[in-house]
C-alpha positions as CSV (number, residue, x, y, z in Angstrom):
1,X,70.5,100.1,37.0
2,X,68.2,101.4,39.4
3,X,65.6,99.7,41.2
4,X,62.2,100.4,39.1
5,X,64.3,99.2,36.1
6,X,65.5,96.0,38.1
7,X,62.0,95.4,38.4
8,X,61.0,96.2,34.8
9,X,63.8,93.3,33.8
10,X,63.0,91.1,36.3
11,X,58.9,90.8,35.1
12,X,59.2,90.6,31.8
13,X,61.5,88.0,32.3
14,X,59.0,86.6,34.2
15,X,56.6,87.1,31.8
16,X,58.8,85.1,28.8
17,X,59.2,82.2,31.3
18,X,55.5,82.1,32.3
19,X,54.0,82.7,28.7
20,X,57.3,81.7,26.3
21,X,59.4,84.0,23.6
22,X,57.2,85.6,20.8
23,X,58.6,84.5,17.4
24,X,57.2,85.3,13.8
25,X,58.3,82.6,11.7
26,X,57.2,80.5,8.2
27,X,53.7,78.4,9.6
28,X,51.7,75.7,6.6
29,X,48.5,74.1,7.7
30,X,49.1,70.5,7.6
31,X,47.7,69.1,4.2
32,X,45.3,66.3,3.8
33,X,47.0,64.9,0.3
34,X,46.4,61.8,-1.5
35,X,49.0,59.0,-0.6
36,X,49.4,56.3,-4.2
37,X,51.7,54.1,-1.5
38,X,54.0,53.6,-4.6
39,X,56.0,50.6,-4.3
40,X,58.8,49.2,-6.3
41,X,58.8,45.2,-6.8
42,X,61.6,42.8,-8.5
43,X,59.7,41.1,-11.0
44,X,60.1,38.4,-14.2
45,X,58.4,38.7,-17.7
46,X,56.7,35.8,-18.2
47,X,54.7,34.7,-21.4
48,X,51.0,34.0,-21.4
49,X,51.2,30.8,-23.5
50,X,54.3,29.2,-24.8
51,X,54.1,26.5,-27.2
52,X,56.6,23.5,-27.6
53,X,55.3,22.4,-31.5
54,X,55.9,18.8,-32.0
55,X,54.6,17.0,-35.2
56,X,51.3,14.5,-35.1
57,X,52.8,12.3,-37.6
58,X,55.7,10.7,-38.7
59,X,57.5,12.1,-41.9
60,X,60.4,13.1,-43.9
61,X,60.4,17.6,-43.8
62,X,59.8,18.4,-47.0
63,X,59.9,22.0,-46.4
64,X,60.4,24.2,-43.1
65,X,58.6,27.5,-43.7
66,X,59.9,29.5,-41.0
67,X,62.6,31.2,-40.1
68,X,64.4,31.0,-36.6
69,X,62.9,34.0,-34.4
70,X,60.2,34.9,-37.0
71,X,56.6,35.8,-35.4
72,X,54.0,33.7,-37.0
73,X,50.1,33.7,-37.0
74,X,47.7,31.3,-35.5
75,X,47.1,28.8,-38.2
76,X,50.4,29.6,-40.1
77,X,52.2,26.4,-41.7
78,X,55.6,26.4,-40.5
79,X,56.3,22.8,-41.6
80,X,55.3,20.6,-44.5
81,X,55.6,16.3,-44.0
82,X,56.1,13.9,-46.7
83,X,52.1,13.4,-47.6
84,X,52.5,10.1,-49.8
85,X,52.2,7.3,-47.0
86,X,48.9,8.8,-45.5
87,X,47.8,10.1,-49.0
88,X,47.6,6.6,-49.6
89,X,45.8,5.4,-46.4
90,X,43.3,7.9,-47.1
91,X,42.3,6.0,-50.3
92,X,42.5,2.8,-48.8
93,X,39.9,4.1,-46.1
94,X,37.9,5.9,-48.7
95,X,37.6,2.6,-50.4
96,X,37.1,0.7,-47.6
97,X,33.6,2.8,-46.8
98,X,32.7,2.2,-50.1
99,X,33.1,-1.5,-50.3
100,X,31.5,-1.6,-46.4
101,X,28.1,0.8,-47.9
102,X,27.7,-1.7,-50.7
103,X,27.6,-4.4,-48.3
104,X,25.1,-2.8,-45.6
105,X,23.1,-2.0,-48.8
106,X,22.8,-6.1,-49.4
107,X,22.5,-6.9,-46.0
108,X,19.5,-4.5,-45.4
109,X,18.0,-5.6,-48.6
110,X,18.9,-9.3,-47.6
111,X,16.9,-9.1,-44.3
112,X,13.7,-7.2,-45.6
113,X,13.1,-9.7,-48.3
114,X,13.5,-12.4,-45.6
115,X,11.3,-11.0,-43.2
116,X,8.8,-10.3,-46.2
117,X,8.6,-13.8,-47.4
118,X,6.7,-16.8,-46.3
119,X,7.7,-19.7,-45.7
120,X,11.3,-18.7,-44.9
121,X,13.2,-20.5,-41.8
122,X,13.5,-18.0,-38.3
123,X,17.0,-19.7,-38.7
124,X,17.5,-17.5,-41.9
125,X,15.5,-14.3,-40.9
126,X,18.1,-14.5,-37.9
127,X,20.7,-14.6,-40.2
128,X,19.8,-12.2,-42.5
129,X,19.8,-9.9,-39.4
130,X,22.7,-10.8,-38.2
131,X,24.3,-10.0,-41.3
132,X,23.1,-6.8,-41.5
133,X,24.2,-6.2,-38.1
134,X,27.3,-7.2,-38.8
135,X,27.5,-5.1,-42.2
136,X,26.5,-1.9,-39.9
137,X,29.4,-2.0,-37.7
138,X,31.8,-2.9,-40.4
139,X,30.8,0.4,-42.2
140,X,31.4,2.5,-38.6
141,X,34.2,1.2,-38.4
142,X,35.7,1.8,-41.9
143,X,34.7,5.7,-41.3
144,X,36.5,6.0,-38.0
145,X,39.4,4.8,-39.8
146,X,38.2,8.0,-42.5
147,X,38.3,10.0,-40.3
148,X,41.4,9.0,-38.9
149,X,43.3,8.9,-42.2
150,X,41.9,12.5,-42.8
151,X,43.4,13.9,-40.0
152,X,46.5,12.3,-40.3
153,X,46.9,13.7,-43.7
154,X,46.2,17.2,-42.5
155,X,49.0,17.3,-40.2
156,X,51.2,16.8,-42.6
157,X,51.1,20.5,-42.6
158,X,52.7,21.2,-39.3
159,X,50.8,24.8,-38.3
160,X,51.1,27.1,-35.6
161,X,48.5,26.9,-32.8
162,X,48.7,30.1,-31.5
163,X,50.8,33.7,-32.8
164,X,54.0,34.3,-31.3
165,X,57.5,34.1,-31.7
166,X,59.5,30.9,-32.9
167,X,62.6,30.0,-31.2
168,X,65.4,27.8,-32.7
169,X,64.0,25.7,-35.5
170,X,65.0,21.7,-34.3
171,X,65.0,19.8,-37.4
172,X,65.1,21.2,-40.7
173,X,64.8,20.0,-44.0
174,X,65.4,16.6,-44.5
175,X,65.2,15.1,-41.5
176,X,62.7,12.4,-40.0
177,X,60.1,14.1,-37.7
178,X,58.2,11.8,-35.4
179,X,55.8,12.5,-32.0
180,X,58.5,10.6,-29.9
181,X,61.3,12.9,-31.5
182,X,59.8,15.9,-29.5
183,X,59.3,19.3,-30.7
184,X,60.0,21.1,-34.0
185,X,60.4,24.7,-32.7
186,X,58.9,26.6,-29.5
187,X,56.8,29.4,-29.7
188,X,56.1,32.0,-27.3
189,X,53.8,34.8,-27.2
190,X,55.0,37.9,-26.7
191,X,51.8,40.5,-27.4
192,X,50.3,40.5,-24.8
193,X,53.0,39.4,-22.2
194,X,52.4,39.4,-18.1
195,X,55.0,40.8,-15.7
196,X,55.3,38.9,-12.2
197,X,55.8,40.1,-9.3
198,X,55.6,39.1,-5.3
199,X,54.0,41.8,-2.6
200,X,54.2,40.9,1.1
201,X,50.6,40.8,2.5
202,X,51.4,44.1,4.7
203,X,51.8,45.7,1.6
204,X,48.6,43.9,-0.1
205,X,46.2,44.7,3.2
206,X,48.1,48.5,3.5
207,X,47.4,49.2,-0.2
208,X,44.3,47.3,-1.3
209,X,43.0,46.2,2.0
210,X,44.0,42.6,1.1
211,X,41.2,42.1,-1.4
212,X,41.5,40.9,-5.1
213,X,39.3,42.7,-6.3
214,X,40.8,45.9,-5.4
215,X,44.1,45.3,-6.4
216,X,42.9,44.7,-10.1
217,X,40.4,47.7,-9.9
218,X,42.6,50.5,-8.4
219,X,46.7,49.5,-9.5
220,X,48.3,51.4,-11.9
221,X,51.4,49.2,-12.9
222,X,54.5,50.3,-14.6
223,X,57.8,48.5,-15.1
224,X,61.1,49.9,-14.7
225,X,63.5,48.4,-17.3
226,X,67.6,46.7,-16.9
227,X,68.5,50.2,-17.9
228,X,66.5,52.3,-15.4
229,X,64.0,53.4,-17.9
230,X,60.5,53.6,-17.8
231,X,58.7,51.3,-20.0
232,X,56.3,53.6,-21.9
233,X,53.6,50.9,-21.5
234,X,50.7,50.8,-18.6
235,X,49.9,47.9,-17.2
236,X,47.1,46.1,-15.7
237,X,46.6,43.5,-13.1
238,X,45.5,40.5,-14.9
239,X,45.1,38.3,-11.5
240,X,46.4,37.0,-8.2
241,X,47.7,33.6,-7.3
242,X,44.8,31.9,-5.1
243,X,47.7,30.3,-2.2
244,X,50.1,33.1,-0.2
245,X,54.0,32.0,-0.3
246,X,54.5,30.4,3.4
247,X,58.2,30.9,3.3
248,X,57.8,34.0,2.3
249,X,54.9,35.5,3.1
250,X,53.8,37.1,-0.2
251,X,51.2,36.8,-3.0
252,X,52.5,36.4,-6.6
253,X,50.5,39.0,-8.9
254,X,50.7,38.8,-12.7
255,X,50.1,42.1,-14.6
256,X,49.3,42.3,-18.5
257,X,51.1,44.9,-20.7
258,X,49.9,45.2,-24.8
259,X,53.8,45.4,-25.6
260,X,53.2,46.3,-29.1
261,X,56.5,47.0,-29.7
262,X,57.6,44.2,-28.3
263,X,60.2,45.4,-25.8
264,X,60.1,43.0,-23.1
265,X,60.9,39.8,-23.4
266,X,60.0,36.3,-21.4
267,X,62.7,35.4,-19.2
268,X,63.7,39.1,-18.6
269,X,64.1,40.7,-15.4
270,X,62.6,44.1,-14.6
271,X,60.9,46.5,-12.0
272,X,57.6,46.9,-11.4
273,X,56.1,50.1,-9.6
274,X,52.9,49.7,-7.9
275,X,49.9,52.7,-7.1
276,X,46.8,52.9,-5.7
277,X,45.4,55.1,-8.3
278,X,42.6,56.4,-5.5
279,X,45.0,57.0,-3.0
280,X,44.8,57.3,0.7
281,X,44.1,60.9,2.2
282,X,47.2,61.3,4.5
283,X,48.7,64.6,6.6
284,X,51.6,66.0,4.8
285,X,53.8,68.8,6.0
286,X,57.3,70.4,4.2
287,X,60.0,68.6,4.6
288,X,61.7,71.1,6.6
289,X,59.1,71.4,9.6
290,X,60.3,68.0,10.7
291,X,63.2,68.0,13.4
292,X,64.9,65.0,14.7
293,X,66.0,64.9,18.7
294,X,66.8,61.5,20.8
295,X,63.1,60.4,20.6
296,X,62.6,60.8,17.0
297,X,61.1,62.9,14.5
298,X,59.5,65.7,15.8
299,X,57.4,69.2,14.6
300,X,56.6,72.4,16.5
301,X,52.6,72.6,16.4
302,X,50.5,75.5,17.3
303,X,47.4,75.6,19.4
304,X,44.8,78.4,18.5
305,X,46.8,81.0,20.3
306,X,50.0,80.3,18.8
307,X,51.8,78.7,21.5
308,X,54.5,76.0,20.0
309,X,53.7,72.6,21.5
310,X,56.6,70.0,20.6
311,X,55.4,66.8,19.4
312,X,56.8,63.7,18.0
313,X,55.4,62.1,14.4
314,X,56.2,58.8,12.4
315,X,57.5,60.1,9.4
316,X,55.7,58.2,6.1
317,X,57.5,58.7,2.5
318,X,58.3,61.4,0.4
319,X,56.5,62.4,-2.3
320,X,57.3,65.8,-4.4
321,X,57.8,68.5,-1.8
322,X,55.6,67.2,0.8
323,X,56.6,64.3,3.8
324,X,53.9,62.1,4.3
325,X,53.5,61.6,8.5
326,X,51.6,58.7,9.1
327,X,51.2,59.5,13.0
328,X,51.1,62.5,15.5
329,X,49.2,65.1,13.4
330,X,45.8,66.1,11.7
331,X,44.7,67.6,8.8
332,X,44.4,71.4,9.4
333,X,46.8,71.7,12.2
334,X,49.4,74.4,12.2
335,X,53.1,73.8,11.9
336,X,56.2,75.6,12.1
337,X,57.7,75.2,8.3
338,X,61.3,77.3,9.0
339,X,63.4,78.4,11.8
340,X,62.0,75.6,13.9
341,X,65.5,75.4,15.6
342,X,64.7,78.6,17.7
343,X,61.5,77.3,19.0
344,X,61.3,76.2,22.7
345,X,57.8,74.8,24.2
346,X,55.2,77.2,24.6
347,X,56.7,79.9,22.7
348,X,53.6,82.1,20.7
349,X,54.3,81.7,17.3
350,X,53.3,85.1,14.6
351,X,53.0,83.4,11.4
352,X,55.2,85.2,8.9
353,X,54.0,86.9,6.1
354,X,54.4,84.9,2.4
C-alpha cells in the first residue's frame, strides 16, 4: 500500500471514529397511544340481596308452592299456613269493635244528656265523662287488636319479598312452622348480581387518580370465568367500600352485571379485568427496538441528524404490537425498530425505506 493510500485509510478511519458508522436501518417515530392500564383482579360473585324467609306466624304447612331452586317473583306465595286459629281471632276482634262502638255510642250519648240537664250532680256529669273516656279507649284498643288479627291472618300466606332464586325448601308439607323455628327457604337474587373485587391503592390512584367518582365513570369491567372464558356481559361499577383494607392495603369495589342468563352464580369465583376506558396517552415503540444490556432496557434514539444516542427506558406493558415505555422517551422521537444490534453510539442512522 503506498503512502497517499495509507493516508486515505488512515482518515477515513478517522473520520468513522470522530463522526460514527453510517447505517440505513428500520426507524418508527415513537407513538403517543392510549394506555386502558388493564388489570386482572381475583374476585367473588356476590348477591345484591339474599333473603332467609322465615314465617310470621305459627302454623301447620298446608301447602308449599315452590319448588327447590325455582326463581319466584316478588309477592309470589311460596307457602300456605293453617288459617283456622287466626281466622277465628279475626272475628273475635271484629266483634269486639263492634261491641266497644256500641258502647262509646252510649257513653257519648250518656254524657251529653248529663251535661244538658239541670239539676244533675258534677259527681254524675264526671261520671258520665269518665265513662265515655273510658268507652273511647276500649274501642282503640279493640282495633289495634283488628289490625293485628288482620295481619296475622295474611301471613298465613308465606310470600316472597323480593325475586330470586329459592334454595333448599326446610320444612315441607306438614310440618309445624313457627318464627323461632327459623327460616322456610333462602332466596337469593341473582339478576342483577355484583362481582367483588380488591385493587391496591397504587393501582386506584395510577388508574383513576384515587377518586370514586372516576372509577365508576371511566371502568369498563369484564369478568373472566373458572373456564378462562370471557363472560359476554359488561359490567359496571356499582360502588366502593368507604374504609381501605389496613392489612392489605386495598379498596374492595363491587361491580353490577344484568346476568340475564344467569351464568354466574353467588359464591362463585372468577376474574375480573379492569380499563380505563379514556386511557392514558403513553410513548409506545415496537417491541423489537428495545434492547436489554447490564443496566436495563435500552433503545437507540436519533437526534435530528441521525446520530444513534443509546439510552435506557422503563419498559410499561404490552399491548397488541406496541410496548408501552413508561420512562426515557417522548412522543415523536425517533427509534431504531431492527438491526439495533449493529448500532454503536453516535453512529448516523439512514432510515430505511418501508
Amino acid at each position: 500500500m503506498t503512502g497517499r493510500m495509507q493516508a486515505a485509510v488512515a482518515a477515513w478511519l478517522a473520520a468513522q471514529a470522530a463522526f460514527g458508522a453510517a447505517l440505513t436501518l428500520p426507524v418508527a417515530e415513537v407513538k403517543g397511544s392510549a394506555d386502558d392500564q388493564a388489570k386482572t383482579f381475583p374476585a367473588k360473585v356476590v348477591a345484591m340481596q339474599r333473603v332467609d324467609l322465615a314465617p310470621e306466624v305459627s302454623g301447620e304447612i298446608l301447602e308449599v308452592c315452590c319448588a327447590d331452586g325455582a326463581l319466584v317473583k316478588a309477592g309470589e306465595v311460596l307457602f300456605r299456613l293453617n288459617p283456622i286459629k287466626y281466622k277465628s281471632n279475626l272475628k273475635n276482634a271484629q266483634a269486639k269493635v263492634a261491641e266497644c262502638k256500641s258502647r262509646k255510642l252510649y257513653a257519648d250519648s250518656n254524657f251529653a244528656r248529663h251535661e244538658k240537664t239541670k239539676g244533675v250532680s258534677q259527681d254524675a256529669v264526671d261520671k258520665a265523662r269518665s265513662d265515655r273516656d273510658v268507652a273511647a279507649s276500649a274501642l282503640e284498643a279493640a282495633e289495634a287488636e283488628l289490625a293485628v288479627a288482620e295481619y296475622n291472618l295474611s301471613h298465613c300466606e308465606v310470600r316472597a319479598p323480593i325475586a330470586g332464586k329459592v334454595g333448599t325448601v326446610r320444612l315441607t308439607k306438614g310440618n309445624y312452622a313457627s318464627p323461632e323455628k327459623g327460616a322456610l327457604v333462602t332466596i337469593t337474587q341473582i339478576t342483577p348480581i355484583r362481582v367483588r373485587f380488591s385493587i391496591s391503592n397504587a393501582d386506584f390512584l395510577t388508574m383513576f387518580q384515587g377518586r370514586s367518582g372516576n372509577i365508576k365513570e371511566k371502568a369498563e369491567v369484564e369478568v373472566i370465568l373458572a373456564d378462562g372464558s370471557t363472560f359476554g356481559e359488561k359490567g359496571e361499577i356499582d360502588y366502593t367500600e368507604n374504609l381501605a383494607d389496613e392489612s392489605t392495603d386495598t379498596l374492595r369495589v363491587y361491580a353490577r352485571f344484568p346476568n340475564a342468563e344467569r351464568v354466574l352464580r353467588p359464591g362463585g369465583t372468577v376474574g375480573v379485568t379492569v380499563r380505563n376506558r379514556d386511557g392514558v396517552l403513553k410513548p409506545s415503540v415496537p417491541p423489537s427496538a428495545v434492547m436489554q444490556d447490564v443496566q436495563g432496557p435500552y433503545v437507540w434514539v436519533l437526534d435530528a441528524s441521525g446520530k444513534a444516542e443509546k439510552r435506557h427506558v422503563v419498559r410499561g406493558r404490552m399491548t397488541g404490537d406496541q410496548l408501552f415505555v413508561k420512562e426515557g422517551l417522548s412522543v415523536g422521537e425517533r427509534v431504531v425498530i431492527d438491526g439495533t444490534h449493529k448500532v454503536a453510539p453516535g453512529d448516523v442512522v439512514t432510515p430505511s425505506a418501508p
